[in-house]
C-alpha positions in Angstrom: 31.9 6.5 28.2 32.6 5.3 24.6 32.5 1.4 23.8 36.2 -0.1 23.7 37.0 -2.4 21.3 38.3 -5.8 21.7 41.7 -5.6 20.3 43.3 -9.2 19.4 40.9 -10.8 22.2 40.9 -14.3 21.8 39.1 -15.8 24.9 35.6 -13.9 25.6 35.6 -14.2 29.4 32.8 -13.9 31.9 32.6 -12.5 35.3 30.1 -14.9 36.4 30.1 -18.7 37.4 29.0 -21.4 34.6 26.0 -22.9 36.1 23.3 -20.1 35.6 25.0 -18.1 33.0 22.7 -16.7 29.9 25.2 -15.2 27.3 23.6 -13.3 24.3 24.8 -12.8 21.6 23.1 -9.7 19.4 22.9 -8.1 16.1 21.4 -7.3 12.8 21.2 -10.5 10.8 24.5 -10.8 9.0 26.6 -8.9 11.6 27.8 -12.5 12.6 26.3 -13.6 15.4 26.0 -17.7 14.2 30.2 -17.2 13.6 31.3 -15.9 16.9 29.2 -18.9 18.0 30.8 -21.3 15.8 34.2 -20.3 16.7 33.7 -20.2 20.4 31.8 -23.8 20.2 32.8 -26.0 17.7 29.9 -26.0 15.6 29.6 -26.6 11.8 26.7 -24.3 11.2 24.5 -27.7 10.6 23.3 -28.3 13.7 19.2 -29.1 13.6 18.6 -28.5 17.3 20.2 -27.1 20.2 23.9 -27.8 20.3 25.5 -28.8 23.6 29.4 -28.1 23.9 31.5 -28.5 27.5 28.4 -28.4 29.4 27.1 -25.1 27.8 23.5 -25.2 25.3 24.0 -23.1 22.2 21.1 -22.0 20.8 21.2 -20.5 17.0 17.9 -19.5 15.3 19.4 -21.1 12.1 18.7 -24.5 13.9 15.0 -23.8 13.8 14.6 -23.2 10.6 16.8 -26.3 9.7 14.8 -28.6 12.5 11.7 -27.4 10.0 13.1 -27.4 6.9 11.7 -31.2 5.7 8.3 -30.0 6.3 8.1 -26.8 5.2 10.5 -26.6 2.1 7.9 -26.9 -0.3 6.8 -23.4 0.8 8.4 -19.9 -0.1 10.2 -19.4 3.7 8.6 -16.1 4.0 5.4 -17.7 4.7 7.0 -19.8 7.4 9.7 -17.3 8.9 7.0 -16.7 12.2 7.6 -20.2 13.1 11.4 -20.4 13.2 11.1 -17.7 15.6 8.4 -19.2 17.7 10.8 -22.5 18.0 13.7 -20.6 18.6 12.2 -19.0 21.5 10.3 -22.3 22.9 14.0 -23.6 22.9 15.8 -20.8 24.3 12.8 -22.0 27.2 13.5 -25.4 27.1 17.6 -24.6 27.7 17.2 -22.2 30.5 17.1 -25.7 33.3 20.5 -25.1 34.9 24.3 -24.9 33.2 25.3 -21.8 31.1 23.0 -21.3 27.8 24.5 -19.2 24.9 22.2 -17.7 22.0 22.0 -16.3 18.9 19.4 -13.4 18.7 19.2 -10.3 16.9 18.5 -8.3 20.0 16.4 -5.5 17.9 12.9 -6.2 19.3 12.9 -4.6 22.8 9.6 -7.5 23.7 12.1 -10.5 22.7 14.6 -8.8 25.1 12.2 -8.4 27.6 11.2 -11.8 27.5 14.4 -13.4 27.7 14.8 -10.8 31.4 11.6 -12.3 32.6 12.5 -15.9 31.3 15.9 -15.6 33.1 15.3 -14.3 36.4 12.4 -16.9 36.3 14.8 -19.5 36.2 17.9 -18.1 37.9 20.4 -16.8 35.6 22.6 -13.9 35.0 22.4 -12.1 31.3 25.4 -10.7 29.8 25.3 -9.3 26.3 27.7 -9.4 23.3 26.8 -7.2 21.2 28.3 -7.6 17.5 28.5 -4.8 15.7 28.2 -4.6 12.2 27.7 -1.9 9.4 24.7 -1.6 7.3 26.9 -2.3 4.1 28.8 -5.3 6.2 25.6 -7.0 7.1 24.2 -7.0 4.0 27.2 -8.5 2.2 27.2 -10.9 4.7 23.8 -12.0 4.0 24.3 -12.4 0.1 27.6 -14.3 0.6 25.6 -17.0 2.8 22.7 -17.0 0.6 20.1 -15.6 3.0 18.8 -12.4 3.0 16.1 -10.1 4.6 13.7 -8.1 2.8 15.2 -4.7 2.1 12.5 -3.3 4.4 13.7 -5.4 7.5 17.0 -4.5 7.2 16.5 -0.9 7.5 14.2 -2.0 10.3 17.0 -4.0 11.8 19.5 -1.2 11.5 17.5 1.8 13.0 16.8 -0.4 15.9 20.3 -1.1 16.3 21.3 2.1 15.9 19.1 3.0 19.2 20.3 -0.3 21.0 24.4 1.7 20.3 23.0 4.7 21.6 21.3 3.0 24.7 24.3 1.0 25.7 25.9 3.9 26.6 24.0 3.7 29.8 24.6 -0.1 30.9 23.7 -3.3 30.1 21.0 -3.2 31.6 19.4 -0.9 29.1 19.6 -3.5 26.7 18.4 -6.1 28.6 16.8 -5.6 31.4 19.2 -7.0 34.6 22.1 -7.8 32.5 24.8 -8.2 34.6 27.5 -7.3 31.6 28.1 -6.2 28.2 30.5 -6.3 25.5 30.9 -5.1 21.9 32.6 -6.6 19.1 33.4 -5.5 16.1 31.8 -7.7 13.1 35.9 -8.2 11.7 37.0 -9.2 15.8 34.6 -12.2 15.5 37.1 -14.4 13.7 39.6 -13.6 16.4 37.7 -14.6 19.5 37.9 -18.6 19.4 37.0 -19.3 23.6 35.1 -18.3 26.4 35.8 -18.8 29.7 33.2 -18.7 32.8 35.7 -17.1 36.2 36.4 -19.9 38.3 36.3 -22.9 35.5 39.7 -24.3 34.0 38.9 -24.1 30.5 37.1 -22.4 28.2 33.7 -25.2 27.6 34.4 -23.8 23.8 37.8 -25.8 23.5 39.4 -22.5 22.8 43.1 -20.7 24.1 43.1 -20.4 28.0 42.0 -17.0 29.6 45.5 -14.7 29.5 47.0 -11.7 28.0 44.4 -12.4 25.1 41.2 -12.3 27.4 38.2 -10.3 26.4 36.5 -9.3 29.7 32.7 -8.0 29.7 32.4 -5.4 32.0 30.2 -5.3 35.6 27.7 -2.4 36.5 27.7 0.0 34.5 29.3 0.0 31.0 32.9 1.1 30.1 35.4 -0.2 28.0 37.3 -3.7 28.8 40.3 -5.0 28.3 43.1 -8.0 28.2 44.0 -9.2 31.6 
């Protein structure tokens, strides 16, 4: 069944309590990924270490490299890239002890996604997976119009990758990620639309954004298919 599209969604709504909640949130670097979670969150895009909003832990690898940043900025960041990602995965770890944990990861190395399935079930929670969806040409405008890029050779790395990851999700969510509970796929120009979330059973979305309605963006259960406003 082909992926749906979420049409003027503005509150991204999960079919799973708060408390043990792990939403991730994928795609090639510049596909948007740090501004879905800025909108849903609140966040300025300055934050140095994991940012807590209503309860929830939002972890964005661009945290990392700002947490090391006044150590390391004397060095080309190339030669320093490895350890953004190592901290960024030691605090994904450190976030995953009970309430919902949101995170920014591309999504394109199938040991990183089976890492955060191990890590989760560890510790309890439920994955679902938003996948942001972005063109080759998008990304990489993206990328220039924030100042950071990847090397031309990661890029195409990052988009064949993908490319299989849109193929596999075809099949469930739990292609992507092992025992991922739900999925969902945004378009890299809906991003800017969607400015809540909302766990089923809570009041309000813990991002401060519109309450769930006729503008909710649901991610589907089992197996994939499309979803739409309540």
């Amino acid at each position: 069944m082909p992926a749906a599209r979420a049409g003027g969604g503005r509150v991204l709504e999960l079919p799973s309590a708060p408390a043990r909640s792990f939403v991730l949130v994928c795609g090639v670097p510049g596909a948007g990924k740090s501004t879905l979670l800025r909108n849903l969150f609140g966040l300025t895009g300055q934050e140095d270490r994991t940012a807590v909003r209503g309860g929830v832990r939002v972890v964005d690898s661009h945290q990392s490299r700002l947490r090391l940043t006044p150590y390391l900025s004397a060095l080309p960041y190339a030669a320093w890239r490895w350890l953004v990602h190592v901290l960024h995965l030691v605090r994904i770890t450190a976030a995953l002890r009970g309430g919902p944990v949101a995170v920014h990861e591309s999504g394109t190395r199938g040991w990183v996604r089976l890492l955060l399935s191990v890590l989760c079930r560890l510790r309890g929670y439920t994955v679902h997976v938003v996948m942001v969806d972005a063109s080759p040409e998008e990304a990489l405008h993206a990328q220039r119009a924030r100042g950071r890029t990847v090397t031309r050779l990661s890029h195409r790395a990052h988009t064949r990758r993908w490319r299989r990851l849109c193929a596999a999700r075809e099949r469930g969510p739990g292609a992507l990620v092992p025992g991922a509970a739900s999925l969902a796929v945004l378009a890299r120009r809906e991003v800017h639309t969607v400015t809540g979330v909302r766990f089923t059973g809570t009041a309000a979305p813990p991002g401060g954004g519109a309450a769930a309605g006729a503008g909710a963006v649901h991610l589907t259960s089992g197996r994939f298919g499309p979803f739409a406003g309540s």
